[in-house]
C-alpha positions in Angstrom: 46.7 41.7 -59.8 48.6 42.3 -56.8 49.8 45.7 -55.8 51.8 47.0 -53.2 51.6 50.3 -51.1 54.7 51.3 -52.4 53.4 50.8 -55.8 51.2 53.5 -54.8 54.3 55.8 -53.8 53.3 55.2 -50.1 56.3 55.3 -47.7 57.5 52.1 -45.9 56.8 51.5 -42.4 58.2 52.2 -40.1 60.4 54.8 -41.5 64.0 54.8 -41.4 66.8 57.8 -41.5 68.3 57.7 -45.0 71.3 57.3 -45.0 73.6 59.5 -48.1 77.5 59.6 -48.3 78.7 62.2 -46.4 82.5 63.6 -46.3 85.0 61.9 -44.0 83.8 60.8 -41.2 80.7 62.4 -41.2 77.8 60.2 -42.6 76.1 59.0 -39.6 76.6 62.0 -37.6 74.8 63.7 -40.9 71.8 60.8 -41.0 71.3 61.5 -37.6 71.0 65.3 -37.5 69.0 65.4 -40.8 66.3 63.0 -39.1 65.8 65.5 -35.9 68.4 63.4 -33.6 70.8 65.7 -33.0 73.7 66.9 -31.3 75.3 63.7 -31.8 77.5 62.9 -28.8 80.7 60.6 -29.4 82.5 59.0 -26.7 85.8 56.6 -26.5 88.8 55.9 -23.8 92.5 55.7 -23.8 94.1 53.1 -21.4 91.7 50.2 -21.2 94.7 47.6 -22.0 97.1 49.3 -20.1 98.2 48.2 -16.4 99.3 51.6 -14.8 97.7 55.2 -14.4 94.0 56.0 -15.0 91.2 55.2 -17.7 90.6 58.0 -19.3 87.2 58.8 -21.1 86.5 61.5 -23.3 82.7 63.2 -24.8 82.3 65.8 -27.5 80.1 67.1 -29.8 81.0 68.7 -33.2 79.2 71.3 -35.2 77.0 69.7 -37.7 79.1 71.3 -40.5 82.6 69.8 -41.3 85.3 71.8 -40.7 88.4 72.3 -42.7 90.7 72.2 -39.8 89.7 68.4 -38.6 89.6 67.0 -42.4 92.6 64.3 -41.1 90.4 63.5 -37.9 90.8 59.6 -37.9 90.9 57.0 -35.0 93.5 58.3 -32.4 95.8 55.2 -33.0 96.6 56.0 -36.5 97.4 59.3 -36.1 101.1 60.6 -34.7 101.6 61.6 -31.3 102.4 65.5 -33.3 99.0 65.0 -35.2 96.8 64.4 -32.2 98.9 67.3 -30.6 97.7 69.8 -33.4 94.2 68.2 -33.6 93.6 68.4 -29.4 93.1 72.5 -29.1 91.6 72.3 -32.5 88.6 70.1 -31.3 88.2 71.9 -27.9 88.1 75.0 -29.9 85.1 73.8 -32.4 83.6 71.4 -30.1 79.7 72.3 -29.1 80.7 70.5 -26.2 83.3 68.2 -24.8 84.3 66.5 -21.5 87.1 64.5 -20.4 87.5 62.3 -16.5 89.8 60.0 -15.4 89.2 56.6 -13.8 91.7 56.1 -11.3 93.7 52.7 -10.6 92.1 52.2 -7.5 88.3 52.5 -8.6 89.3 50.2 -11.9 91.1 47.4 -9.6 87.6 47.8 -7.1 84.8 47.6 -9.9 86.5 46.2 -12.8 88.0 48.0 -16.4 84.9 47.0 -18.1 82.3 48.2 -14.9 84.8 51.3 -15.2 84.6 52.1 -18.5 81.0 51.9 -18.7 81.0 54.4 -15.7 83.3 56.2 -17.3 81.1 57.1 -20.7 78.6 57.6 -18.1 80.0 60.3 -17.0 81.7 62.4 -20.1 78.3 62.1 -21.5 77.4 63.8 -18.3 80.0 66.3 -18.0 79.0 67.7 -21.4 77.7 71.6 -21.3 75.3 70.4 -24.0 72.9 67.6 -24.0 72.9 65.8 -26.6 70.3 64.1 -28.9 71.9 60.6 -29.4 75.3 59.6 -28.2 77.1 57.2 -30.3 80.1 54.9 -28.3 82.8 53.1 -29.7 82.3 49.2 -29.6 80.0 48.1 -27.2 76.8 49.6 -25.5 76.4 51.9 -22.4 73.2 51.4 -20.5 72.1 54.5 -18.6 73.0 57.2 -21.0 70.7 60.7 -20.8 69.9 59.8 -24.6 69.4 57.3 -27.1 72.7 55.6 -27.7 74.4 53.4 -30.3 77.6 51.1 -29.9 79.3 51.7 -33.4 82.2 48.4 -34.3 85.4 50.3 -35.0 83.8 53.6 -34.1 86.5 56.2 -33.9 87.3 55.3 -37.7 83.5 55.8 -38.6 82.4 58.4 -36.6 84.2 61.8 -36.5 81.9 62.7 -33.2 83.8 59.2 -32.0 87.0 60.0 -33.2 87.1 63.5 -31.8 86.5 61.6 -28.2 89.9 59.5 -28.8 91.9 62.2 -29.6 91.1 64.2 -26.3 91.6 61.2 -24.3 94.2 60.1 -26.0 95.7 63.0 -25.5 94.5 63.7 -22.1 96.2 60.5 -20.7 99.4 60.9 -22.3 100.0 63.9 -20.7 99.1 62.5 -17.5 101.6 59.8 -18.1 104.3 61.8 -19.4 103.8 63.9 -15.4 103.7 60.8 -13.8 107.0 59.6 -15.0 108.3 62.7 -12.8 106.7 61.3 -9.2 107.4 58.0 -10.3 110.7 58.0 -12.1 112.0 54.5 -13.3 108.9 53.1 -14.9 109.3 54.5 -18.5 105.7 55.9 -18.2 106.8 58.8 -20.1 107.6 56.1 -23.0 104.9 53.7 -22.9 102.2 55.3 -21.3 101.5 52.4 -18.4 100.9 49.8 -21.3 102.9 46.4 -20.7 106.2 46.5 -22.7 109.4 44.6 -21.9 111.0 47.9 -20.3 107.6 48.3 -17.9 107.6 44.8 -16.9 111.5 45.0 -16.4 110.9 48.4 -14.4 107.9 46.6 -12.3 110.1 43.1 -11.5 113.0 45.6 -10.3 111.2 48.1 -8.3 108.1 46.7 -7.5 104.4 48.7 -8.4 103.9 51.8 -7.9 100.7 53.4 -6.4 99.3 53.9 -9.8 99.6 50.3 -10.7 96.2 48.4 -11.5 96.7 45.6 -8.8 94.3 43.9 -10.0 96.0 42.8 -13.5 97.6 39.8 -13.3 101.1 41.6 -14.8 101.1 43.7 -11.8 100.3 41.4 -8.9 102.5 38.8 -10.5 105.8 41.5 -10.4 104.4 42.7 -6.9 105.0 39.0 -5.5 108.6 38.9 -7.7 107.6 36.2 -10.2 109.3 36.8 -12.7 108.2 33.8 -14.8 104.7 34.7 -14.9 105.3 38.2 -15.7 107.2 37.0 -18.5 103.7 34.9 -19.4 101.4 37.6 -19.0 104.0 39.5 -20.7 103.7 37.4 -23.8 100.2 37.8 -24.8 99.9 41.5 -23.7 103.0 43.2 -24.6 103.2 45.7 -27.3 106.1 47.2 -29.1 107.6 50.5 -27.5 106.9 52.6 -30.3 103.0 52.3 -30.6 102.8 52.9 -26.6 104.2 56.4 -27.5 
């Protein structure tokens, strides 16, 4: 006869957080506080793929209760620019904690968007009043987080912790943007938010980059040396439609 410990209603091993269908966005954040591994930190950016103004990097931590108010929460992108505008004091009113910083131009064309954005994670995480029990990042990991971390595919559409984070730095760049387009009228930044659209390629080819251009992006240093055919290239596998740079 062969038996099996959990014949014998002996637990597996090693055990493992249950994990039970929560509301919304809420299920992991849940599994993780249930099994002692809370606050649960998410973090996400704004402005990785575009070519002008900062990377912008966003923390928080929610309550471990859902609350009425952020029931639409969703990734940042599918939400309106008037949604995320309603939802931004919202979430910096319920937040345990939250933290927002801005990677310049300069410091992304010296170490890299990648090296940046990493840094950047590194420190919202930081700049958090709370400390949190297990930070969870949206697509790929972060070494050198204060806690245990997990990269979560698609995060700010699982995670509400996640999608909390694109909202403020959604928000939080757009606004940035939208004064920028004052010191540095003629760009359109106001319109597509530094991203590489026809009308910010157009802009860059007639006035040349501006100081908060990421020189390092071929878009940029190709419209800073007036060649104009390999913006156009660049400008074919990068653009994006005016609209969803709003």
């Amino acid at each position: 006869m062969v038996s099996t410990s959990r014949s014998r209603g002996r637990p597996p091993w090693p055990p493992r957080p249950v994990i039970r269908r929560s509301s919304g966005l809420r299920t992991m954040e849940s599994a993780l506080d249930r099994n002692g591994l809370g606050p649960v930190a998410g973090v996400d950016e704004a402005g990785r793929g575009a070519c002008a103004g900062p990377l912008t990097v966003a923390a928080c931590i929610l309550g471990p209760k859902p609350y009425a108010s952020l029931a639409d929460l969703d990734d940042s992108k599918k939400l309106t620019e008037r949604r995320r505008e309603e939802l931004f004091p919202k979430i910096q009113k319920l937040a345990l904690a939250w933290s927002v910083v801005f990677i310049e131009a300069e410091e992304i064309d010296r170490i890299g968007v990648h090296v940046a954005n990493i840094e950047g994670m590194r420190r919202a995480v930081a700049g958090l009043g709370a400390t949190p029990g297990y930070v969870l990042t949206d697509g790929f990991r972060v070494p050198g987080l204060p806690a245990p971390s997990l990269p979560v595919i698609g995060g700010d559409a699982t995670a509400a912790c996640i999608a909390a984070a694109s909202v403020l730095a959604k928000v939080s760049r757009d606004r940035v943007m939208v004064e920028m387009d004052g010191l540095f009228p003629g760009y359109g930044f106001a319109v597509h938010k530094g991203y590489s659209t026809k009308i910010h390629a157009a802009a860059m080819l007639r006035l040349g980059p501006c100081a908060e251009h990421r020189m390092s992006y071929a878009n940029v240093s190709a419209a800073a040396a007036g060649r104009t055919d390999a913006v156009a290239s660049v400008l074919g596998r990068m653009d994006c439609e005016d609209r969803s740079a709003q």
